[in-house]
N, C-alpha and C positions, 0 to 999 in steps of 0.2 A: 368547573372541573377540579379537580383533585389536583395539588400537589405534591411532586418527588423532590426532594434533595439526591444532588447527585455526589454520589460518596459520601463521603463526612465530610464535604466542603464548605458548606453552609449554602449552599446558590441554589436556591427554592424554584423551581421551575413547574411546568404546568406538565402531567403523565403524557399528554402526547404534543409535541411539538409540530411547525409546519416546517417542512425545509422546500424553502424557495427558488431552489436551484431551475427547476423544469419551466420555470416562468418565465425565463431568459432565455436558458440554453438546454441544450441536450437533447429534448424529442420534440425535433420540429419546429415550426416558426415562433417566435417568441408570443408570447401574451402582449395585446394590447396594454398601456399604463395603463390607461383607465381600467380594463377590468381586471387587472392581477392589482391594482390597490384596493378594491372593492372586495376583493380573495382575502386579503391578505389582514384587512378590519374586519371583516366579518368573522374571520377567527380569531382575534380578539374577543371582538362581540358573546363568539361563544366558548371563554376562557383559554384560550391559548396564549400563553405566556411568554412562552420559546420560541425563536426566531430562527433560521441559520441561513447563512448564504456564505459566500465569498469573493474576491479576486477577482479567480478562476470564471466566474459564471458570467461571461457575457463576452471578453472580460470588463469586469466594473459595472454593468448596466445593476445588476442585480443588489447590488448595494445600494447601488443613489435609487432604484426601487423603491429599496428595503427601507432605508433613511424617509423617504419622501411620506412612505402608507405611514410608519409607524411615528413620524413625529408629533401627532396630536397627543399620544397618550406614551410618547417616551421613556419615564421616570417608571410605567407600568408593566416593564417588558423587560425580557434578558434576549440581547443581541449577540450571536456568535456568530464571526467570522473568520479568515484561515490566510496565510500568509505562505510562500512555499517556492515560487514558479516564476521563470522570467517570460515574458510575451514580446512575439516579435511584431511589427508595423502592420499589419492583419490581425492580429488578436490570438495569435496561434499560440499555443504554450512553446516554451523555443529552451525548456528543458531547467529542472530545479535550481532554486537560490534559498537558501535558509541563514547567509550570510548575516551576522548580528546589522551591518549598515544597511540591508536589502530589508530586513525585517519593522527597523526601526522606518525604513522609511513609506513603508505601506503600512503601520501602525498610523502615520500621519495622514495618508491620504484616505483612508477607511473611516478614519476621523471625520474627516469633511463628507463622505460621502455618503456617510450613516449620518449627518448632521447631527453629531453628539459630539459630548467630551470626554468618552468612555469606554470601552469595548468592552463589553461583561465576559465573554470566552472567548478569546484569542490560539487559534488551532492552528497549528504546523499542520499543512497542507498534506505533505507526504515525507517520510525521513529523507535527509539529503545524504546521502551516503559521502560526498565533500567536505562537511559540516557537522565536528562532534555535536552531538544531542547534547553535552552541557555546555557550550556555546549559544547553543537555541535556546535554551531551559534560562540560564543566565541575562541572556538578551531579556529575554519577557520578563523575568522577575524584576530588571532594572526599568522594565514598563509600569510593573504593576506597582515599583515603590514610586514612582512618579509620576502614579497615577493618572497614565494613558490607557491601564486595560486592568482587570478589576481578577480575571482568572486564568489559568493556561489548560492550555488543552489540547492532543495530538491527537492525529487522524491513522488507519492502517499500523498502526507500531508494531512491533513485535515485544514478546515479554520483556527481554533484556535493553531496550531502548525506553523503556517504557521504567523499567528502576532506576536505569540511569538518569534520565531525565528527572524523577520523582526525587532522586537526591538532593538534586541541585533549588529545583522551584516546584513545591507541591503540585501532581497535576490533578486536576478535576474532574476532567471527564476524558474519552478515550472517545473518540468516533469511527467507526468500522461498518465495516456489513455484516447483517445480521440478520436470519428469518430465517421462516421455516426451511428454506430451502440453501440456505446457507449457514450451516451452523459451525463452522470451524471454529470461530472463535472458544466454544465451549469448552475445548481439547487443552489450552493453554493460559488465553487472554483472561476469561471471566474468573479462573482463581486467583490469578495476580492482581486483580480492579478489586475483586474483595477483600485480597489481604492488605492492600495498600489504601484502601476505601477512597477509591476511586468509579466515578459515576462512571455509567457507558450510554454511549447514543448510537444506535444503529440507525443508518440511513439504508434507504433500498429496502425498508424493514414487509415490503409487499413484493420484493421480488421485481422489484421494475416494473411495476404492474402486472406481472403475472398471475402473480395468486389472486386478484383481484376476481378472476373467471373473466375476466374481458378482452383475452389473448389466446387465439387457439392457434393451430398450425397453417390457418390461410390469411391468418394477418398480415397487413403490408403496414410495413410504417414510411413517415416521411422520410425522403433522400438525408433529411440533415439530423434525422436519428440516432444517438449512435449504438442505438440496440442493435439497429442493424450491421454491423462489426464485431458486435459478442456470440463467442458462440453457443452459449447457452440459449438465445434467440434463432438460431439455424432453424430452419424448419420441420429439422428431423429432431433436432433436441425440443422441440414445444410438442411435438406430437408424445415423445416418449415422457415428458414431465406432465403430459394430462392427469397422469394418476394423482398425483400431486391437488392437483385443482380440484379431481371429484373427491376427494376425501376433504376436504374444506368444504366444496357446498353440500356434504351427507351430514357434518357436523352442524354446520350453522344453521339448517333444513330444521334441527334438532333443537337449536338454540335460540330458533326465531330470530337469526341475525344474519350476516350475509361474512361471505367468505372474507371479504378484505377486512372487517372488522372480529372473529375468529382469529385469525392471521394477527392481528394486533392486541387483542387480548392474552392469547398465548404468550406476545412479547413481554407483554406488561404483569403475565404471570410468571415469569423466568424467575425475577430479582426484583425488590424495591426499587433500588438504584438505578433500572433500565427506563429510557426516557425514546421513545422509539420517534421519527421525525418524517414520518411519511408526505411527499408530495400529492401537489393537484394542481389541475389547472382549471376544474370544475367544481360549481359551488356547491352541486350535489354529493358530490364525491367527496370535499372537503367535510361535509356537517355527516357524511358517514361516517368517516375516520374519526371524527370524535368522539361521535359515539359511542367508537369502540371502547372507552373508555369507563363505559357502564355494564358492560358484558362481563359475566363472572364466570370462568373455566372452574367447575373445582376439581377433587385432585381424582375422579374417575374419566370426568373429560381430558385431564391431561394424560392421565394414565393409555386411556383410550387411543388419546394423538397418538404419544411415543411410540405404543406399540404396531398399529397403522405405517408409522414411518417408518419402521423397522424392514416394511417388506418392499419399502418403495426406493429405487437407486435414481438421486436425481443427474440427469444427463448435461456436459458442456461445462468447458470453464465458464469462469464467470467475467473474466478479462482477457481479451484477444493478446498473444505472447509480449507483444512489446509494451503491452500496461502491464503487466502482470508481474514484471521486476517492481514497480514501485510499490509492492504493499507486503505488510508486515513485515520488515526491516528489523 
């Protein structure tokens, strides 16, 4: 597979990454070890470089995962993980910390649990509105001269937290949501990542699997999903975002490819610097999304898209109200 640098940072990573979050948590019962390790080398196997998890995802399971698959061929891999959140005796998130002593001390436990001496991307979880951003920024650069973490990098920022912090400790890469069916970032965020040349990583870059065409308005998900809490997942919002999905599978029909990799081409025709991080918990699913990475849009297919998108209003936030304060800050 191809590599991007993200930004002018020097950190050479693989055009499409895996983000390992769905393995642990989020939609449904966790992946067995054994077969999210089996997931997780076989994308190595076929050039995946990029790694992401966090904390947040289990919490911890997802790490000592992530440490476990990828130790054989460690030295061969860029490992990003995200620091942010305190958890109460259940595992519940129990509301931000970005504290430079909170930060330093999950810098050490990520350590052990990634079984490295190193954290190649180190990502503030979500800005702590508590917690100046060059506080954060500072904490991590005194990681990275003492070489416990190798880059920094923030999640959801907004422009101006996003210069501020770049002040203090160059940031690297920026992680947000990003797709076809999410494109806000393009209004504000993707000029500032270029002028400061700074890399970006969209996760969710399929829409939570929607674009994927594998989601229509009579899907049930599992109780411990928590698509089902977004409303963009409503019933009435999947019916009205079909437009959405059959204009991916007229194009990829077209392209000999299939919608979720369409969906990921488009990302990876945005910008160099766009390094897109799509989950799976399927192995067929997984060797599509790489795929994606051979798909060429050129500029009548993207033309084609835009205009297409132009006539389509996608329905539903994308965060139910009480998430929906913590991003872009």
């Amino acid at each position: 597979m191809q590599k991007r640098e993200l930004g002018k940072s020097g950190l050479q990573v693989s055009a499409i990454g895996l983000g390992c979050m769905g393995l642990s948590y989020g939609y449904g019962p966790a992946t067995s070890i054994e077969e999210a390790i089996a997931l997780i080398r076989r994308a190595f196997e076929h050039g995946v470089t990029f790694f992401d998890t966090a904390e947040a995802y289990g919490p911890y399971k997802n790490e000592e995962l992530l440490g476990e698959a990828l130790a054989p061929f460690r030295d061969e891999v860029v490992i990003a993980t995200k620091f942010g959140f305190n958890f109460d005796a259940n595992g519940g998130q129990s509301g931000m910390n970005s504290r430079p002593e909170q930060i330093r001390a999950v810098a050490d436990q990520a350590l052990k649990r990634l079984k490295t001496d190193v954290i190649d991307l180190f990502y503030q979880h979500r800005v702590d509105p508590n917690v100046p951003i060059e506080d954060v920024a500072g904490t991590v650069k005194a990681l990275i001269t003492e070489g416990k973490v190798r880059h920094f990098g923030l999640s959801e920022a907004g422009a101006q937290t996003i210069r501020r912090a770049h002040a203090v400790q160059p940031v690297t890469a920026l992680q947000s949501e990003y797709s076809l069916w999410w494109r806000e970032p393009e209004q504000e965020i993707l000029p500032v990542l270029q002028e400061l040349g700074i890399g970006f990583v969209p996760f969710s870059p399929l829409g939570k699997g929607f674009l994927t065409g594998a989601i229509n308005e009579t899907t049930t998900f599992d109780s411990k999903d928590f698509r089902n809490i977004v409303p963009r997942f409503s019933q009435e919002a999947r019916k009205a975002n079909q437009a959405l999905v059959d204009l991916l599978a007229e194009i990829a029909k077209r392209k000999q490819a299939t919608s979720a990799q369409i969906a990921l081409a488009w990302l990876l025709a945005q910008k160099p610097w766009i390094v897109p991080i799509p989950g799976t918990t399927k192995l067929h699913r997984l060797e599509e999304n790489i795929r994606a990475a051979e798909v060429e849009l050129t500029a009548n297919d993207l033309a084609s898209i835009e205009s297409a998108l132009t006539t389509i209003k996608v329905e539903g936030d994308r965060y139910p109200a009480h998430l929906q304060a913590r991003v872009n800050r």
